[in-house]
N, C-alpha and C positions, 0 to 999 in steps of 0.2 A: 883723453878720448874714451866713450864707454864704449865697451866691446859686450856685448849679446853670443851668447852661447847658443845651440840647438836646443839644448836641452832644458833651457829657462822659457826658451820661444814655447818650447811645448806646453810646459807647465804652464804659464800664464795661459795662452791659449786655451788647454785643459779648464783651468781656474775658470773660466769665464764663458766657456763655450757649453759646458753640461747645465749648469745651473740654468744658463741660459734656454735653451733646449725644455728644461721641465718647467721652467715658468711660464714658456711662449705655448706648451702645451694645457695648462691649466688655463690661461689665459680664452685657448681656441674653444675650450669646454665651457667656460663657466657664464652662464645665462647672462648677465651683464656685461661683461668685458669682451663675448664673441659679440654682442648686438651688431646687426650692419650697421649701424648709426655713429659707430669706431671703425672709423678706416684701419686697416689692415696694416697701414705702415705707424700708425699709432701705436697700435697693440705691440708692433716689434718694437719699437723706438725704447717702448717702456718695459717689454723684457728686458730688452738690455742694461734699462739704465737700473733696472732693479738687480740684475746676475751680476752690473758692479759694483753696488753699494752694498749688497750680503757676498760679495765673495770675500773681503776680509775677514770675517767673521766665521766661513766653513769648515768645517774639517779639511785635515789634509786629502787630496784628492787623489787616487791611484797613479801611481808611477805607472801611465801606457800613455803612448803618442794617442793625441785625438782623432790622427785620419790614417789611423792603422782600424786591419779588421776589427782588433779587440776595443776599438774607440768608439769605430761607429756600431759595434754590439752594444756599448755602456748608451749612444744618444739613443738608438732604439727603447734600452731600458728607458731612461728618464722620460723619453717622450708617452712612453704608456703608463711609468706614474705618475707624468703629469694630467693625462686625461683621467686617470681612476680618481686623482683628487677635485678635479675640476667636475665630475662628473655629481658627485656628493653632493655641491651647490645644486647644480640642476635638479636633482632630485624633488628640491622643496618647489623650484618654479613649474616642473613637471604634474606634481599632485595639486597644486592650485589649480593648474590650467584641467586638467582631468576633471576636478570637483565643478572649474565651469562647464565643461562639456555634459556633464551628467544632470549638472540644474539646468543646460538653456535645454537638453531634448525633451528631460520631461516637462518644459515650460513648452513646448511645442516649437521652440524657435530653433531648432534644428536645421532650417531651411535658411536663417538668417546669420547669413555666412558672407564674408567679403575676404578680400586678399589683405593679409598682413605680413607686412614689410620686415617684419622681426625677424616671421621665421620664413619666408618664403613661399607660402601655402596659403589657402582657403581654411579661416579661423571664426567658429562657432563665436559671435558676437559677447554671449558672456562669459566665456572663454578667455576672451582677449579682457576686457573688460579684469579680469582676476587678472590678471597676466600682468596689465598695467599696477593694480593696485598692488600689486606684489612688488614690484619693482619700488613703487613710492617707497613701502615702507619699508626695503633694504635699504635704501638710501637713504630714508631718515634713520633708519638702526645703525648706518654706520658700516652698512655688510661689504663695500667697495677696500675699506679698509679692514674689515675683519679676512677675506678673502688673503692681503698683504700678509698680513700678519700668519696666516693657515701655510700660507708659502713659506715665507722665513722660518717656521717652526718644526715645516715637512723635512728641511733639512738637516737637523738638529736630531729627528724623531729617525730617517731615514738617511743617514749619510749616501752621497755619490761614492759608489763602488764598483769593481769589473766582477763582485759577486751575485750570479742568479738572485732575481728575488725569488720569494717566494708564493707560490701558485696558490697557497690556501688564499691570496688577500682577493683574487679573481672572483671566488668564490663564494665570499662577505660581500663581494661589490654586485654581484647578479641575486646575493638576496636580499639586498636592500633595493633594487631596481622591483623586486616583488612587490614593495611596500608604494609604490604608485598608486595600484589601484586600490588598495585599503585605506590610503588616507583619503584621495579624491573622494572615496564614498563616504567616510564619516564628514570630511569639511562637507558635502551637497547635502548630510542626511538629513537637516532642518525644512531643506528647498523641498525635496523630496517628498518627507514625513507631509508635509502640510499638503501636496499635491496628490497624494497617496489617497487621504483624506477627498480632498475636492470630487477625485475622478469617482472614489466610490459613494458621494452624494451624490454625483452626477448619473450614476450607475443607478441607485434606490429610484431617483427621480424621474426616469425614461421608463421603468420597471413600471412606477407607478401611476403613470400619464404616458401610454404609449406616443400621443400626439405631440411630443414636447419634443422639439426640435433641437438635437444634443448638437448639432454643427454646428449651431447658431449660436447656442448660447455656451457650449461646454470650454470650446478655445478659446473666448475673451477673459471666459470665469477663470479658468487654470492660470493663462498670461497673466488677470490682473493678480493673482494671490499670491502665482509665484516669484513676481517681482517685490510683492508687500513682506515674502517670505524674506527675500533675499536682502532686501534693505533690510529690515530688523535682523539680521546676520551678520551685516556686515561688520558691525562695532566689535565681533568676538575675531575676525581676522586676523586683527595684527597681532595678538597674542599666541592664538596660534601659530602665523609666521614665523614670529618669533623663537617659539621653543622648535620649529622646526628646524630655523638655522640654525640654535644651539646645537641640537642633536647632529644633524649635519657635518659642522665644524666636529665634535667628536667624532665623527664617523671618521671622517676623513684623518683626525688624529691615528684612531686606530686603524684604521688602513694600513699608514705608513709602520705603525708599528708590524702589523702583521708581516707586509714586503720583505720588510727585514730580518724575521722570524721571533719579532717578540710576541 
C-alpha cells in the first residue's frame, strides 16, 4: 500500500501549483493567448498542462506550504511576474495598434470606428486592420510558440522563491511601456510624412485660389494618398514585427533577470 505523507502532498502541490500561477498569468497578459476567441477554461486547461510538463525540469522549489501565508505571498509574486512578462509581448501589439490610430486620424478616418470583439471597445478601422496583420504574422513567425518557450526559460532565468523580487525590474517595465508611443510614431511616419505633404499642398492651393473648395476636395485627396501611403508600407511590416518580438522576448529575458537581482 502507498502511504502519502503531508509533507510530499505539499511539495507536489507546491511543484505544480506556482508555476502554474505564472504561466496562467502571462497567458491572461499576452495579446494572443488572452484573445476572447480562447475561452477562459482553455487558457487554464493549458496552464496546467504546461506547469506539468516543465515542473520536472524546475529548480527545487521553497520548503513553504502553498496555502500558508508565506505561499500565497510566493502566488502573489508569480502572478505579477507573470503579467510583467506577458506584458513585454503586448508591447509590440500595443505600438502597431498606436501607429494605426495615428495613420487612420491623420487620414481623416478617425470617425470610422466600430466595435472590436478583441479588445472590447470602439477600434479605429486601421487600427484594427494593423492589429490583425500583426497577429498573422506572429503566427506565421511562430510567436505562439516563442511565447512557450519565454515561459520555460523565465524559470530557469528566475527560479520560484519565497525571496522578494526585486523592484528595479517595475521600473524597466514602465520604461519600456514609454516606448509605445515612439514606436507607433515612426511605424505611421511614412502614412504621416506623405499626408503632411498633401495637407500643405492643400494649404498653397486654397492660399492660391481662394474659391477652391478644400472640403470637397481636400478629404478624398488625404483618404486616397493615405491609403496608397499605407499600402506601399505595408511590405516593411513584418520586418519590423519581427525585430520587435525579438526585442521583446529579450526584454522579457532581462526582466526576469532583473526580479531576481541579476
Amino acid at each position: 500500500m502507498i502511504t502519502l505523507t503531508d509533507a510530499q502532498i505539499q511539495a507536489w502541490l507546491g511543484m505544480l501549483l506556482w508555476p502554474f500561477f505564472r504561466i496562467l498569468a502571462i497567458f491572461a497578459m499576452d495579446p494572443f493567448y488572452s484573445s476572447r476567441s480562447i475561452p477562459v477554461r482553455v487558457r487554464v486547461g493549458l496552464s496546467m498542462l504546461l506547469a506539468i510538463l516543465i515542473a520536472p525540469s524546475l529548480p527545487p522549489m521553497p520548503a513553504i506550504e502553498p496555502v500558508s501565508a508565506l505561499g500565497i505571498l510566493v502566488i502573489a509574486q508569480q502572478l505579477l511576474i507573470g503579467l510583467a512578462i506577458g506584458f513585454t509581448m503586448r508591447l509590440v501589439f500595443s505600438s502597431i495598434e498606436m501607429a494605426g490610430h495615428l495613420a487612420g486620424l491623420q487620414m481623416g478616418l478617425g470617425f470610422a470606428s466600430f466595435y472590436d470583439p478583441q479588445h472590447g471597445t470602439n477600434t479605429v478601422v486601421v487600427a484594427q486592420f494593423a492589429s490583425l496583420l500583426t497577429i498573422l504574422v506572429f503566427l506565421a513567425m511562430n510567436g505562439h510558440l516563442l511565447v512557450i518557450e519565454t515561459i520555460a526559460r523565465s524559470f530557469v532565468l528566475l527560479p520560484i522563491s519565497d525571496q522578494p523580487m526585486k523592484l528595479a525590474g517595475l521600473k524597466l517595465l514602465v520604461d519600456a511601456g514609454g516606448q509605445i508611443f515612439t514606436l507607433g510614431l515612426l511605424l505611421s511616419l511614412p502614412v504621416m510624412a506623405a499626408l503632411l505633404i498633401t495637407n500643405l499642398s492643400i494649404g498653397v492651393m486654397s492660399r492660391a485660389a481662394p474659391q477652391f473648395n478644400v472640403f470637397a476636395v481636400g478629404f478624398p485627396l488625404t483618404l486616397g494618398i493615405g491609403v496608397a501611403a499605407l499600402y506601399f508600407s505595408l511590405p516593411q511590416f513584418p520586418p519590423h514585427i519581427h525585430r520587435l518580438m525579438e526585442e521583446a522576448t529579450r526584454l522579457a529575458y532581462r526582466l526576469a533577470k532583473v526580479f531576481g537581482g541579476g
